[in-house]
C-alpha positions in Angstrom: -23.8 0.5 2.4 -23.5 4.0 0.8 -20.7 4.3 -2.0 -18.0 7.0 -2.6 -15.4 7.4 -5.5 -12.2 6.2 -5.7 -8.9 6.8 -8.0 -5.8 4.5 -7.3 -2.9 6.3 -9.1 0.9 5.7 -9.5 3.4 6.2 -11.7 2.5 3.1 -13.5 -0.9 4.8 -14.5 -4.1 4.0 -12.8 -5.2 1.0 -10.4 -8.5 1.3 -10.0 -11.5 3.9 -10.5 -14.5 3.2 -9.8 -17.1 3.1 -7.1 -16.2 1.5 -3.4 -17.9 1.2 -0.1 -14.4 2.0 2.2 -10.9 2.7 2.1 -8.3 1.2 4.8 -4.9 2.1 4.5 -1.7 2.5 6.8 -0.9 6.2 7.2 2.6 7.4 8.5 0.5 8.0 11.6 -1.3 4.5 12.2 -4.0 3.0 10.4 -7.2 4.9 8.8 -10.5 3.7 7.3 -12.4 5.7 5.3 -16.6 5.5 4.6 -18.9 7.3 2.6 -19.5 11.1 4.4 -15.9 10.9 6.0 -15.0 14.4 6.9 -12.3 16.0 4.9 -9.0 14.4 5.1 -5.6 14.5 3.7 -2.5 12.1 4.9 0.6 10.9 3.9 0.6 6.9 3.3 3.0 4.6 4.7 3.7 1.3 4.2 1.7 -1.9 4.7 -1.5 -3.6 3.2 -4.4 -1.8 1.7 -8.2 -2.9 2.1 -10.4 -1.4 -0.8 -14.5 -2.8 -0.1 -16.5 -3.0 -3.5 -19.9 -4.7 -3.5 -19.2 -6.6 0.5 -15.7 -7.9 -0.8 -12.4 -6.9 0.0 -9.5 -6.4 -2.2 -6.1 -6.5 -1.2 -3.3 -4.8 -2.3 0.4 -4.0 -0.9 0.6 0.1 -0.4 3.7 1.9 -0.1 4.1 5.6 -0.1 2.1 8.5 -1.1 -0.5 10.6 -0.6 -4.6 9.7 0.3 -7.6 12.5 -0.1 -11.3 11.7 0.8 -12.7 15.4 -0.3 -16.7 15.6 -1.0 -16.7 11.5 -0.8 -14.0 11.7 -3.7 -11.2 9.9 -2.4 -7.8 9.5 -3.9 -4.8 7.7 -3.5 -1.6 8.6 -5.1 0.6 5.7 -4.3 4.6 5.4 -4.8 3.8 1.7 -4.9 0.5 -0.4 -5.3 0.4 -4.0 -5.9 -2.9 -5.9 -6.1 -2.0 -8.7 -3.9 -2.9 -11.2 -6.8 -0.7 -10.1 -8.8 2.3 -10.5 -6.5 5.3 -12.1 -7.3 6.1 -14.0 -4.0 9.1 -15.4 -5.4 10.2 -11.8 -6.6 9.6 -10.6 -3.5 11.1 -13.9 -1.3 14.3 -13.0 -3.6 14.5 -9.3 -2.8 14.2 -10.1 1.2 16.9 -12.4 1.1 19.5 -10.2 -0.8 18.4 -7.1 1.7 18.7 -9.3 4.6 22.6 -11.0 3.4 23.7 -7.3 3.0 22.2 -6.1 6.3 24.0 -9.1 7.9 27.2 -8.5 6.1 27.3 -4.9 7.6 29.8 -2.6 6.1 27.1 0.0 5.3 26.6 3.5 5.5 23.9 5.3 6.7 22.5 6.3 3.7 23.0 2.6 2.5 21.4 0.9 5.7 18.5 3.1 5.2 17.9 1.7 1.1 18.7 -1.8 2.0 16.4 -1.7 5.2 13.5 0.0 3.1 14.2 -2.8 0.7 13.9 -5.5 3.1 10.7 -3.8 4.4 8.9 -3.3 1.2 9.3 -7.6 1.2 8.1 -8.5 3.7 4.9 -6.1 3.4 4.6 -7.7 -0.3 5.0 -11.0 1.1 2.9 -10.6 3.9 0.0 -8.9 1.3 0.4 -11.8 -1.0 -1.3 -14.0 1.8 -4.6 -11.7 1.6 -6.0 -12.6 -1.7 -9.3 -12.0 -2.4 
């Protein structure tokens, strides 16, 4: 299968660069793989697991936020949040759903505050559910 570059950056620094054979993601507009000769493409990232192909082997990765580029076969992802799913903290992330879900239960919230606590409670369960897709 025919390769294309790929650079993984957040504010942490950067995930990966290297060589890969695709790129799935969850755009704010449904899902999107990306292969080697993919016409020019530019989309804002949403949330939910990422699929990155190197040498026939997926690796996971909980995805949340950002920007993806595939431009020339140089694709890049400039992610708010990107968490290799083995290196996950389930219980972290177990934790942070259950506090979101007591305070969405409680009620008592603004707007504003529904929509932080609900984005919290999201973000969870997409680490949680990524967790489970270890290479």
């Amino acid at each position: 299968m025919n390769k294309f570059h790929l650079t993984i950056v957040t504010m942490d620094g950067c995930a990966y660069d290297g060589e890969v054979e695709s790129v799935s993601i969850r755009s704010t507009e449904g899902a999107v793989t990306v292969l080697h000769g993919h016409v020019n493409f530019l989309t804002s990232v949403g949330m939910g697991p990422a699929s990155i192909m190197v040498d026939g082997k997926h690796r996971y990765a909980a995805c949340i936020g950002g920007v993806f580029s595939m431009i020339n076969n140089d694709a890049k992802l400039i992610a708010t949040t990107f968490e290799w799913a083995d290196e996950i903290d389930v219980e972290r992330a177990k934790d942070a759903l259950r506090r979101a879900e007591e305070k969405l239960e409680k009620g008592n919230l603004s707007e504003t505050e529904y929509g932080i606590v609900d984005a919290k409670r999201k973000r969870a369960l997409v680490r949680i559910s990524c967790s489970a897709l270890k290479d």
